[in-house]
N, C-alpha and C positions, 0 to 999 in steps of 0.2 A: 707107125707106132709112135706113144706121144712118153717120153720120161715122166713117172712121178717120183718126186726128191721130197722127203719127207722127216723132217731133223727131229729125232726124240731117242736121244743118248740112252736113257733110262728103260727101254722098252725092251722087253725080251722077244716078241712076237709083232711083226706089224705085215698088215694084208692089206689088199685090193681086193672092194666087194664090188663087182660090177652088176648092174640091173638086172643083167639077165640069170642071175644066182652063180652064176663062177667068183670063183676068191683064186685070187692072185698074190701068192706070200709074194715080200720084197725081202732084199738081199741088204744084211749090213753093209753099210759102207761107211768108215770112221766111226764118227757119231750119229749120222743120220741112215736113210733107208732108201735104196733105189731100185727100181723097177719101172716096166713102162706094160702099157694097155693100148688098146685099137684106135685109131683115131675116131674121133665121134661116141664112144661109149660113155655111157654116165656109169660114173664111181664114187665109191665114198671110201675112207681111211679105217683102216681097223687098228684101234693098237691093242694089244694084250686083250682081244676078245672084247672089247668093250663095243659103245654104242656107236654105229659110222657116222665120220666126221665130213665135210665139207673139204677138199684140197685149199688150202688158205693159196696156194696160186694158180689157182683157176682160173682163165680166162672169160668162162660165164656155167652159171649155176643155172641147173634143172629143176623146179619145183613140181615136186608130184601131186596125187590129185588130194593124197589124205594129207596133203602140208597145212598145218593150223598154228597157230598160235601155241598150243602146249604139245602137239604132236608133230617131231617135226620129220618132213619129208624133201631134206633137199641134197642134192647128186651135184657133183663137180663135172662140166662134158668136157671128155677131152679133146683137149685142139691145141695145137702149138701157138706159140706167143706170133702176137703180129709182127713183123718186119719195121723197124721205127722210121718215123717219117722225120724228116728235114726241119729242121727250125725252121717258120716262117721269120721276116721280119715283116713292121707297119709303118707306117709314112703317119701315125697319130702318135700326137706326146704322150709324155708319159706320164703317168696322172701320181703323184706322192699326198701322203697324208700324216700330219702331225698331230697326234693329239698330246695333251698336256691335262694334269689334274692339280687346280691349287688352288688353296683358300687363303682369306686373310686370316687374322686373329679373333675377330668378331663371329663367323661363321664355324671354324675348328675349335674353339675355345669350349672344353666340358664342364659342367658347371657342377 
């Protein structure tokens, strides 16, 4: 099972629409909404019946086949966050950049 946390204080109703046509209400918690779904199912956010949203932390989005430009069709899959990886360090300097923006009198002067 993968959590969805889903922050909209203001909502009276918020569901899990999964691909396969199951809705999954979530459960208040403070201000926001939590619940969880199967690993690997694609879902989208419902709040108060409106149109399904994208999970803003989703690890990778599913585009369906009718996804267009004005129609859109895309699924958050779920999957749990990856495990973070180690800082590397590099044996190469480190490269800084200054920029600066100035005129004389001649060039800025409005006439």
């Amino acid at each position: 099972m993968v959590d969805v946390r889903v922050y909209s204080p203001g909502a009276i109703r918020v569901e899990v629409r999964v691909l396969d046509g199951v809705t999954v209400p979530l459960e208040r918690d403070g201000s926001g909404w939590l619940g969880s779904v199967q690993a690997d199912d694609r879902y989208q956010i419902v709040i108060d019946g409106g149109p399904g949203l994208v999970d803003p932390y989703a690890t990778e989005v599913w585009f369906g086949p009718a996804h267009t430009r004005h129609l859109h069709d895309a699924w958050a899959v779920a999957a749990a966050w990856p495990e973070p990886r180690p800082q590397r360090s590099t044996s190469r300097p480190l490269v800084g950049v200054r920029s600066t923006c100035s005129g004389n009198d001649e060039t800025t002067r409005s006439v």
